[in-house]
HTML snippet that shows the backbone in 3Dmol.js (N, CA, C, O; Angstrom):
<script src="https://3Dmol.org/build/3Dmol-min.js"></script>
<div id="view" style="width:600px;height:400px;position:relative"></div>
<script>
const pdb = `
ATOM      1  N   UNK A   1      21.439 -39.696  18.514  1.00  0.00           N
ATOM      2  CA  UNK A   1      19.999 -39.779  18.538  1.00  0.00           C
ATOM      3  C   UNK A   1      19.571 -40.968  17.680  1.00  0.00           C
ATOM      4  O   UNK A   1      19.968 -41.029  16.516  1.00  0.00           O
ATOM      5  N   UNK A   2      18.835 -41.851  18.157  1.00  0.00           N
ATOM      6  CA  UNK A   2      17.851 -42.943  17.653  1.00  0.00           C
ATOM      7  C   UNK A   2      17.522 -42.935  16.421  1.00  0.00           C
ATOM      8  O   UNK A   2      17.807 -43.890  15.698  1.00  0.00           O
ATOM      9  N   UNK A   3      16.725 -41.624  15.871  1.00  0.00           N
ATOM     10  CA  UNK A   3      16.271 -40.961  14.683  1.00  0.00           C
ATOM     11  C   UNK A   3      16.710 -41.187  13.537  1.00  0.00           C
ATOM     12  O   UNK A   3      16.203 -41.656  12.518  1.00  0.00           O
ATOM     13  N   UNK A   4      18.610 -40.463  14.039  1.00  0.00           N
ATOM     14  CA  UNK A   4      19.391 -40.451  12.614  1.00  0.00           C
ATOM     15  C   UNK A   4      20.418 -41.729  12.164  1.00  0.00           C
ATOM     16  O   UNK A   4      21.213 -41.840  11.231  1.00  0.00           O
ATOM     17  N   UNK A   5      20.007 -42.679  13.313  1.00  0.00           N
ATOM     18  CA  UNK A   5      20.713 -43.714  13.304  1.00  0.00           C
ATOM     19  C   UNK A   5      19.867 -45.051  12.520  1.00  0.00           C
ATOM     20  O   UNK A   5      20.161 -46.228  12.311  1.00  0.00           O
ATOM     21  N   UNK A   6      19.001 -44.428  12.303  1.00  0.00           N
ATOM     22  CA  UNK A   6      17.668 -45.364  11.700  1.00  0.00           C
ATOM     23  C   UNK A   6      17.757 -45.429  10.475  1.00  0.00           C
ATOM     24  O   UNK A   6      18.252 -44.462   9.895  1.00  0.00           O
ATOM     25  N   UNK A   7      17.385 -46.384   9.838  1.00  0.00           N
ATOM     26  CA  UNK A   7      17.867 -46.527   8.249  1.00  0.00           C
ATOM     27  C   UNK A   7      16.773 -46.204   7.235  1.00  0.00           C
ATOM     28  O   UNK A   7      16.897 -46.377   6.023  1.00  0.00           O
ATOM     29  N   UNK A   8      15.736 -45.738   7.818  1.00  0.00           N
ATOM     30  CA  UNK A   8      14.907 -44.705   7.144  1.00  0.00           C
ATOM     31  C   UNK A   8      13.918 -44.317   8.179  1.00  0.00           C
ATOM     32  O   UNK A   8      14.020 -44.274   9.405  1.00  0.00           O
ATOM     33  N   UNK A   9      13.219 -44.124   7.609  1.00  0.00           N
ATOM     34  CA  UNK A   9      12.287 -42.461   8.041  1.00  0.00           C
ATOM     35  C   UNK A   9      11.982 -42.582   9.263  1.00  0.00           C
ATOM     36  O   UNK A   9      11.864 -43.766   9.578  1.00  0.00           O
ATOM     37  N   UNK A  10      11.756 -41.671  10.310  1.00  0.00           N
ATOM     38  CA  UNK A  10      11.932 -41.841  11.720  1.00  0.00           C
ATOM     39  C   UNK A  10      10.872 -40.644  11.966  1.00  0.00           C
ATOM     40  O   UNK A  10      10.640 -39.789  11.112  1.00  0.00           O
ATOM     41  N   UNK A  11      10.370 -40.680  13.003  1.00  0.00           N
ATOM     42  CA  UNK A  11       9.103 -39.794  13.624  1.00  0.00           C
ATOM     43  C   UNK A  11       9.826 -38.857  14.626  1.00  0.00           C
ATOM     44  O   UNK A  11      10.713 -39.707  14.709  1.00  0.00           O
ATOM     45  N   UNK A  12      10.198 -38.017  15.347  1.00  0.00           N
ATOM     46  CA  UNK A  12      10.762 -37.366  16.008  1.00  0.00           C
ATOM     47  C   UNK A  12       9.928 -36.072  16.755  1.00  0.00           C
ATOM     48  O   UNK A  12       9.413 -35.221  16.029  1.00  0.00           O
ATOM     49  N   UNK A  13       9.828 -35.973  18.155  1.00  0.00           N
ATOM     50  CA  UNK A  13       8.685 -35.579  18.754  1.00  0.00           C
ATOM     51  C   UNK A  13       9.410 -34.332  19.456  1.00  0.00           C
ATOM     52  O   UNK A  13      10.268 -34.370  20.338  1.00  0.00           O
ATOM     53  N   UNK A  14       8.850 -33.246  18.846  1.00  0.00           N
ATOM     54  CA  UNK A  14       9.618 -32.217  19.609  1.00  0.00           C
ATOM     55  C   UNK A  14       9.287 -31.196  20.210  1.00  0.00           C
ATOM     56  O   UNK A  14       8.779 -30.599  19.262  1.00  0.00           O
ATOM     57  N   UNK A  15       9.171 -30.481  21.112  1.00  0.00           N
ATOM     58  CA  UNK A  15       8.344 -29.582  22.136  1.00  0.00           C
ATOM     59  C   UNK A  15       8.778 -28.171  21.504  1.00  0.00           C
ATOM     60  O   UNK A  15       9.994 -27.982  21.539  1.00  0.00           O
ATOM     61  N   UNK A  16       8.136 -27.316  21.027  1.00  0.00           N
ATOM     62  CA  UNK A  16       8.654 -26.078  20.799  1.00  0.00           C
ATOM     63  C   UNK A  16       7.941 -24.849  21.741  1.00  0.00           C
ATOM     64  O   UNK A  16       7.219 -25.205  22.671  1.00  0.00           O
ATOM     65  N   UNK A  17       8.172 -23.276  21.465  1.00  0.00           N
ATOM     66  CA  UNK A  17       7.935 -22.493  22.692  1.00  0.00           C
ATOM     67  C   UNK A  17       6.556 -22.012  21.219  1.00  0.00           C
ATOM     68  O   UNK A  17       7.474 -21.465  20.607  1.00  0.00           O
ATOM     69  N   UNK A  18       5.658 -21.848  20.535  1.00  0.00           N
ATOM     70  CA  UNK A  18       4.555 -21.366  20.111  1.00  0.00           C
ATOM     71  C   UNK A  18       4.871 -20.069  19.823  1.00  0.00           C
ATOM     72  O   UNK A  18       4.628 -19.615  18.705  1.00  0.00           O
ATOM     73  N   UNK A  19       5.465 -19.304  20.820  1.00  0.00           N
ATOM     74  CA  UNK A  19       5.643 -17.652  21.051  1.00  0.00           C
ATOM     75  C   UNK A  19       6.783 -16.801  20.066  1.00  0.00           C
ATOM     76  O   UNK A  19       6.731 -15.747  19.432  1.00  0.00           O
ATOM     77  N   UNK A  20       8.071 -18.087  20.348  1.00  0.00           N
ATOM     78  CA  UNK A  20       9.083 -17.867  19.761  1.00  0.00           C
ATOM     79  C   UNK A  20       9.465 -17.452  18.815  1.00  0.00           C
ATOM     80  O   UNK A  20       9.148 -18.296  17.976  1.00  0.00           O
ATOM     81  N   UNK A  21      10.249 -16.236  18.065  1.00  0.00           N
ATOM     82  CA  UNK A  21      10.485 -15.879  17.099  1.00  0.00           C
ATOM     83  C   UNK A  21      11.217 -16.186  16.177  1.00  0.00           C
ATOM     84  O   UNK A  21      12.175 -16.009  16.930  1.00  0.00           O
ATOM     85  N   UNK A  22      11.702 -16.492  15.224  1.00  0.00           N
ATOM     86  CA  UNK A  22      13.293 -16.830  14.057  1.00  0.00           C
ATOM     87  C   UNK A  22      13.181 -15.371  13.506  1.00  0.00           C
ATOM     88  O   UNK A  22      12.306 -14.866  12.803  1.00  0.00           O
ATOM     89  N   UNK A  23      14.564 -14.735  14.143  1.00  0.00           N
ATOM     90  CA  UNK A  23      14.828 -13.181  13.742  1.00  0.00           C
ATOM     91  C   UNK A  23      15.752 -13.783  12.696  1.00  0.00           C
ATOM     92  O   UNK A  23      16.486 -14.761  12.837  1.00  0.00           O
ATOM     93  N   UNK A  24      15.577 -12.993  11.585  1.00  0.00           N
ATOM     94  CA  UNK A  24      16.844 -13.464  10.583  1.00  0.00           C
ATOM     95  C   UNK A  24      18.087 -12.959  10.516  1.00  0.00           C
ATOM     96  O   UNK A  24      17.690 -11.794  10.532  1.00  0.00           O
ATOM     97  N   UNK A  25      19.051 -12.865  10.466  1.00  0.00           N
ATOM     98  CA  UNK A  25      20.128 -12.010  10.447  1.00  0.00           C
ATOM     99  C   UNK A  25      20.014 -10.877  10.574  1.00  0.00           C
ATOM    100  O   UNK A  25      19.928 -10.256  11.633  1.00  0.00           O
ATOM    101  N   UNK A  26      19.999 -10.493   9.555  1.00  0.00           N
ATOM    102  CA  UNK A  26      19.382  -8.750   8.788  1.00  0.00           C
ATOM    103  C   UNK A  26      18.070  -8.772   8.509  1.00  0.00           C
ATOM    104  O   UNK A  26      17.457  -9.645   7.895  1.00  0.00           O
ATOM    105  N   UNK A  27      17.607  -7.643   9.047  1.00  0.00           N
ATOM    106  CA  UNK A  27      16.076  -7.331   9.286  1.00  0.00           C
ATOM    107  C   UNK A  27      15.799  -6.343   8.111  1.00  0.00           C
ATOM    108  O   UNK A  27      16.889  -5.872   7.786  1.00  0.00           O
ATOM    109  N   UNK A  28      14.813  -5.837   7.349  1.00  0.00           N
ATOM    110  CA  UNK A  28      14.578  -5.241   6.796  1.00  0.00           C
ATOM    111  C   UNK A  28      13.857  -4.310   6.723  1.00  0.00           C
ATOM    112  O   UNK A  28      12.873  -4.966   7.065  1.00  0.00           O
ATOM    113  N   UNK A  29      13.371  -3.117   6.544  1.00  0.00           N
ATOM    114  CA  UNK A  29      12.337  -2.219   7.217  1.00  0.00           C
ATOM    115  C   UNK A  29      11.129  -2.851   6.782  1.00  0.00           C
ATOM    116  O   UNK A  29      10.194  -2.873   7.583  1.00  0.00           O
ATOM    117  N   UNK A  30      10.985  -3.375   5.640  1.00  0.00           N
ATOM    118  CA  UNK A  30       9.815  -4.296   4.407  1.00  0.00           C
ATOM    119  C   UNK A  30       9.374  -5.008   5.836  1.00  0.00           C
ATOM    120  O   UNK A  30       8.330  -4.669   6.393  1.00  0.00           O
ATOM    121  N   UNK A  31      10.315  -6.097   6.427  1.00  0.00           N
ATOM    122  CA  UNK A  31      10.220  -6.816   7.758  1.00  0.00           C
ATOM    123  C   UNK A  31       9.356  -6.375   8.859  1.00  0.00           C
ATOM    124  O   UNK A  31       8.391  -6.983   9.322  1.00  0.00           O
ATOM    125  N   UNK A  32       9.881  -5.116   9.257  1.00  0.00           N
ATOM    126  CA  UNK A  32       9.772  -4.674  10.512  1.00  0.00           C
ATOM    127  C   UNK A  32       8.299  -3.835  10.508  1.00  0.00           C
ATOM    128  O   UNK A  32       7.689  -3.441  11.503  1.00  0.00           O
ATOM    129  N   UNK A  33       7.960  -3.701   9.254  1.00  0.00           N
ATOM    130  CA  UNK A  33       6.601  -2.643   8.860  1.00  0.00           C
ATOM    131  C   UNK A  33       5.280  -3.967   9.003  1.00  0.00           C
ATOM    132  O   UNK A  33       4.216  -3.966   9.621  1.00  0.00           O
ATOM    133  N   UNK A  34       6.084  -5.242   7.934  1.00  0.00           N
ATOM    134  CA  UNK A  34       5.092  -6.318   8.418  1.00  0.00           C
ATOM    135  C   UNK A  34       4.519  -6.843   9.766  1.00  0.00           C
ATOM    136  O   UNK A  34       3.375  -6.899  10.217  1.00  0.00           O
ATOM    137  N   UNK A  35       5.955  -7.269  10.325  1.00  0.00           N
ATOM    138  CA  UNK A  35       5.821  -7.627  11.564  1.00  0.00           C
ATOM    139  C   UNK A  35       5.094  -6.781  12.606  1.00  0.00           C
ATOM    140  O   UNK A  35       4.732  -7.246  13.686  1.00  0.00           O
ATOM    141  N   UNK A  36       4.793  -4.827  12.026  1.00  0.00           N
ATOM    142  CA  UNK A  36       4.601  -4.139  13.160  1.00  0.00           C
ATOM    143  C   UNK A  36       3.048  -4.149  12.419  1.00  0.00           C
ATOM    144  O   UNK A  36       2.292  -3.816  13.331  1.00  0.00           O
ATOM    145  N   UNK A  37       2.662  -4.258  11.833  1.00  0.00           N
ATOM    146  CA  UNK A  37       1.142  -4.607  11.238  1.00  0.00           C
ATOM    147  C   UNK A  37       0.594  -5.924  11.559  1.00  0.00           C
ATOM    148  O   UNK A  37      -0.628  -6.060  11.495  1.00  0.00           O
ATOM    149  N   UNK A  38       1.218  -6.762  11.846  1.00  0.00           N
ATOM    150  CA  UNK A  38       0.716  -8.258  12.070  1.00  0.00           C
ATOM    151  C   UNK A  38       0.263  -8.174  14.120  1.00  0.00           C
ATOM    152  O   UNK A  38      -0.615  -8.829  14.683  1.00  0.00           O
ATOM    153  N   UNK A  39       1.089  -7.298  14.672  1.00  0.00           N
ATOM    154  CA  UNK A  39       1.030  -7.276  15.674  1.00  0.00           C
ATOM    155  C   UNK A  39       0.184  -6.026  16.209  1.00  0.00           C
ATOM    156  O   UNK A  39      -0.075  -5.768  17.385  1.00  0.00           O
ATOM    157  N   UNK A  40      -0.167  -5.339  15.107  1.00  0.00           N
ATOM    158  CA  UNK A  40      -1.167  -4.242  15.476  1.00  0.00           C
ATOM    159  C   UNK A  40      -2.610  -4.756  15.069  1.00  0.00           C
ATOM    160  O   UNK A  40      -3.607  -4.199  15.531  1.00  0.00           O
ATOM    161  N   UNK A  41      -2.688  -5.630  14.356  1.00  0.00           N
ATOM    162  CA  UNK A  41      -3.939  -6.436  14.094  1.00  0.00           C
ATOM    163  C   UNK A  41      -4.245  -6.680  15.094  1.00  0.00           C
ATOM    164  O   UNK A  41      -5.001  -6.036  15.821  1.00  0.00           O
ATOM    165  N   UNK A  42      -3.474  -8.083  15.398  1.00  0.00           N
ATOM    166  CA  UNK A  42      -3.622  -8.847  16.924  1.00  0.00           C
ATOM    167  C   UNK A  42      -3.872  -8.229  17.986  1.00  0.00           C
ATOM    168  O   UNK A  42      -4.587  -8.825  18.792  1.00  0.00           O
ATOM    169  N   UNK A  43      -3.432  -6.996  18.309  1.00  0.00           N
ATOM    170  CA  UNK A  43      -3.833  -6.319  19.376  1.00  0.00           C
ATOM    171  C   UNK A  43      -5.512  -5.702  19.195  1.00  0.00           C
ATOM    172  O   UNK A  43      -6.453  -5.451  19.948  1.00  0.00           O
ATOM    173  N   UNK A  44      -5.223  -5.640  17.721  1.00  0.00           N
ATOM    174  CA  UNK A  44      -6.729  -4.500  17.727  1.00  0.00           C
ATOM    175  C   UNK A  44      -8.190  -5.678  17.648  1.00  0.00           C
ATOM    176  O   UNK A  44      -9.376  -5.358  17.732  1.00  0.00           O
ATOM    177  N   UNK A  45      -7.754  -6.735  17.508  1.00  0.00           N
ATOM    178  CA  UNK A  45      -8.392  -8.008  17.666  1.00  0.00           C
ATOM    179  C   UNK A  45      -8.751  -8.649  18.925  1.00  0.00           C
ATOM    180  O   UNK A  45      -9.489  -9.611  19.136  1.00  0.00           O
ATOM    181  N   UNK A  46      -8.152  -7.999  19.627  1.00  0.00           N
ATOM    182  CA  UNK A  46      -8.032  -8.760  21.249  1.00  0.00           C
ATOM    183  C   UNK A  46      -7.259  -9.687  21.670  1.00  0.00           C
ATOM    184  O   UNK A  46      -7.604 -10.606  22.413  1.00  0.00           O
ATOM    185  N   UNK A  47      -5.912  -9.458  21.114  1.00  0.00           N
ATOM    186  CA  UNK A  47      -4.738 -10.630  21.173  1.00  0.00           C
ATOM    187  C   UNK A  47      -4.005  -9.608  21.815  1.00  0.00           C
ATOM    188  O   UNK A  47      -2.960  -9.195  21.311  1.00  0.00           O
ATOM    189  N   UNK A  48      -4.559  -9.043  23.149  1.00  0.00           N
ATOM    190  CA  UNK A  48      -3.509  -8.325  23.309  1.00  0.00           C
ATOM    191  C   UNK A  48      -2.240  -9.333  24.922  1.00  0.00           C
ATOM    192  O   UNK A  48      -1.125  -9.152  25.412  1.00  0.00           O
ATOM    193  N   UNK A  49      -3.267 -10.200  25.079  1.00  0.00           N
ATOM    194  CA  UNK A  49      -2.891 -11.194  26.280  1.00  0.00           C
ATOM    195  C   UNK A  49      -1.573 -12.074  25.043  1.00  0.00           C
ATOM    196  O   UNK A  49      -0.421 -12.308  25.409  1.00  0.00           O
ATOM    197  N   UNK A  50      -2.124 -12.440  23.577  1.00  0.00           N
ATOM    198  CA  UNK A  50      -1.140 -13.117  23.164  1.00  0.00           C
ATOM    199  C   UNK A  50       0.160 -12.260  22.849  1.00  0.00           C
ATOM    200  O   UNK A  50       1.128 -12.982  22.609  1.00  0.00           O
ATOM    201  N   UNK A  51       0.459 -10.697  22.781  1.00  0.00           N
ATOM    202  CA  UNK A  51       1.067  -9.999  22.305  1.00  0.00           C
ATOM    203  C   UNK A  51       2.364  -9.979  23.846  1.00  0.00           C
ATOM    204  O   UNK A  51       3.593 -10.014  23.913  1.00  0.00           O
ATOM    205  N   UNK A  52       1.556  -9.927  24.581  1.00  0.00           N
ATOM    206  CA  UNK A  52       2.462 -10.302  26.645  1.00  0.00           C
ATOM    207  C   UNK A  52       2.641 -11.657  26.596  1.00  0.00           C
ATOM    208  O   UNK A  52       3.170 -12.018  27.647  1.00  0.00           O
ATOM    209  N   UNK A  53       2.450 -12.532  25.882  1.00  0.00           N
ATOM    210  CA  UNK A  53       2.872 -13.615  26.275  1.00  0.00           C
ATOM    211  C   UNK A  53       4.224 -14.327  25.442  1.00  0.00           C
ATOM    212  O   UNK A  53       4.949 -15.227  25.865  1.00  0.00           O
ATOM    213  N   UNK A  54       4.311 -13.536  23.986  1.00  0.00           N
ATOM    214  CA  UNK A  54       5.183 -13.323  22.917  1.00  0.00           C
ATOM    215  C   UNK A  54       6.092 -12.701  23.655  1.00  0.00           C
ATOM    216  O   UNK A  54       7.099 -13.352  23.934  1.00  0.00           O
ATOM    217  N   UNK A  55       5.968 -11.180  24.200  1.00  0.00           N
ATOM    218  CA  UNK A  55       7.231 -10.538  24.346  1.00  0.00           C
ATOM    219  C   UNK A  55       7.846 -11.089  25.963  1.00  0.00           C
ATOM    220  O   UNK A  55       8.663 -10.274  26.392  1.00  0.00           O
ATOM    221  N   UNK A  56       7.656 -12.075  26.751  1.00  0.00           N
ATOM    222  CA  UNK A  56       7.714 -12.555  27.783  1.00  0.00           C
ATOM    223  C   UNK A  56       8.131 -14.263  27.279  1.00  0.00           C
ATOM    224  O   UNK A  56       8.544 -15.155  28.020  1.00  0.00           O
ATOM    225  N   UNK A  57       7.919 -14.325  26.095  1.00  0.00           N
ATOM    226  CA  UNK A  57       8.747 -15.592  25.861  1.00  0.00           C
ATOM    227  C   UNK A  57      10.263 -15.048  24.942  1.00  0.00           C
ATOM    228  O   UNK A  57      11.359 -15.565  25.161  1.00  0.00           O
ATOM    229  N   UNK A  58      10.086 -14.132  24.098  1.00  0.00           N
ATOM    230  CA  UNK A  58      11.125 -13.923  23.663  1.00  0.00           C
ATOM    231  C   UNK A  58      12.541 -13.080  24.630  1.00  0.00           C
ATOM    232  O   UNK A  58      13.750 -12.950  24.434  1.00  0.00           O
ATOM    233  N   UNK A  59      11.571 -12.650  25.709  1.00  0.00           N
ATOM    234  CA  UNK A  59      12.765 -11.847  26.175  1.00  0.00           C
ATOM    235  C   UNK A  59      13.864 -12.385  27.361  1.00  0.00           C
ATOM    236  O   UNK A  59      14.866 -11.947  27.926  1.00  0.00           O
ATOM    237  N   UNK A  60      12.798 -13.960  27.374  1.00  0.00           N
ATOM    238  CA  UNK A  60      14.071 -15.183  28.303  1.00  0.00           C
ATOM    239  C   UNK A  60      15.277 -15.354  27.079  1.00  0.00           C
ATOM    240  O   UNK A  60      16.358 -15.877  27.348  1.00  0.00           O
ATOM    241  N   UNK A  61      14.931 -14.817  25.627  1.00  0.00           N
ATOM    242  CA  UNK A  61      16.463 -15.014  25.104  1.00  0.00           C
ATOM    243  C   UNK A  61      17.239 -13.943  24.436  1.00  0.00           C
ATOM    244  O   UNK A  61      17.813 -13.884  23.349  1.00  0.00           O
ATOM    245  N   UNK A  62      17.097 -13.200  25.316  1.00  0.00           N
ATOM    246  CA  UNK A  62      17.848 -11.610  25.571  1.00  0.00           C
ATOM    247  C   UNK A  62      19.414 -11.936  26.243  1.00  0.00           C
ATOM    248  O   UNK A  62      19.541 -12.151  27.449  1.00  0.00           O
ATOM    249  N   UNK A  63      20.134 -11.939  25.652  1.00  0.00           N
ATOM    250  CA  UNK A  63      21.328 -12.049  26.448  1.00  0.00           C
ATOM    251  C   UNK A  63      21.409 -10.689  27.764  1.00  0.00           C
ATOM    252  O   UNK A  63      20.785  -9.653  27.531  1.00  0.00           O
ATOM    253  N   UNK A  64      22.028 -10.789  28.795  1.00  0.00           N
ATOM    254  CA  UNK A  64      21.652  -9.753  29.506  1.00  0.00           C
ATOM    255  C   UNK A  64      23.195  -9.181  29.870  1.00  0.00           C
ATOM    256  O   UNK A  64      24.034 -10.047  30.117  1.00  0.00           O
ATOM    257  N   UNK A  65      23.445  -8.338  29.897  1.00  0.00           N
ATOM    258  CA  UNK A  65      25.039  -8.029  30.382  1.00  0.00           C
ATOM    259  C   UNK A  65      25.140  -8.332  31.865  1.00  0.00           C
ATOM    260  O   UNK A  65      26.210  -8.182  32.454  1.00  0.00           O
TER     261      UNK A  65
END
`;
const viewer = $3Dmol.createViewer("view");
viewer.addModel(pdb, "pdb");
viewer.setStyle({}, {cartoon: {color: "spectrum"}});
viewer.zoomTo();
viewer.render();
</script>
C-alpha cells in the first residue's frame, strides 16, 4: 500500500459498515447489561429501523455451518 510506503504521514480513505460491531473476546455481563440498555433506549426512541439494520449487518458475519 502507497500509505505505508510514504515517508511520512499519509491520508488513507476507508469505507466502513456504520452498523458493525467489535465483539471483544470475552464478553462480560457489565458488557452485555450495557449493550442491552443502549439498545433498549434506541428502540424506545424510535431507532427501532436502526436496531434491523444493525442486526442485518452483523449477521452477514455469522459464520454459518
Amino acid at each position: 500500500m502507497e500509505a505505508f510506503a510514504h515517508p511520512g504521514p499519509a491520508l488513507v480513505d476507508l469505507v466502513t459498515d456504520p452498523y458493525a460491531l467489535a465483539v471483544p473476546p470475552r464478553v462480560t455481563g457489565r458488557q452485555v447489561r450495557g449493550f442491552a440498555a443502549a439498545i433498549s433506549r434506541t428502540v424506545l426512541t424510535g431507532g427501532v429501523g436502526d436496531m434491523v439494520e444493525m442486526a442485518r449487518a452483523n449477521l452477514r458475519n455469522v459464520p454459518r455451518p
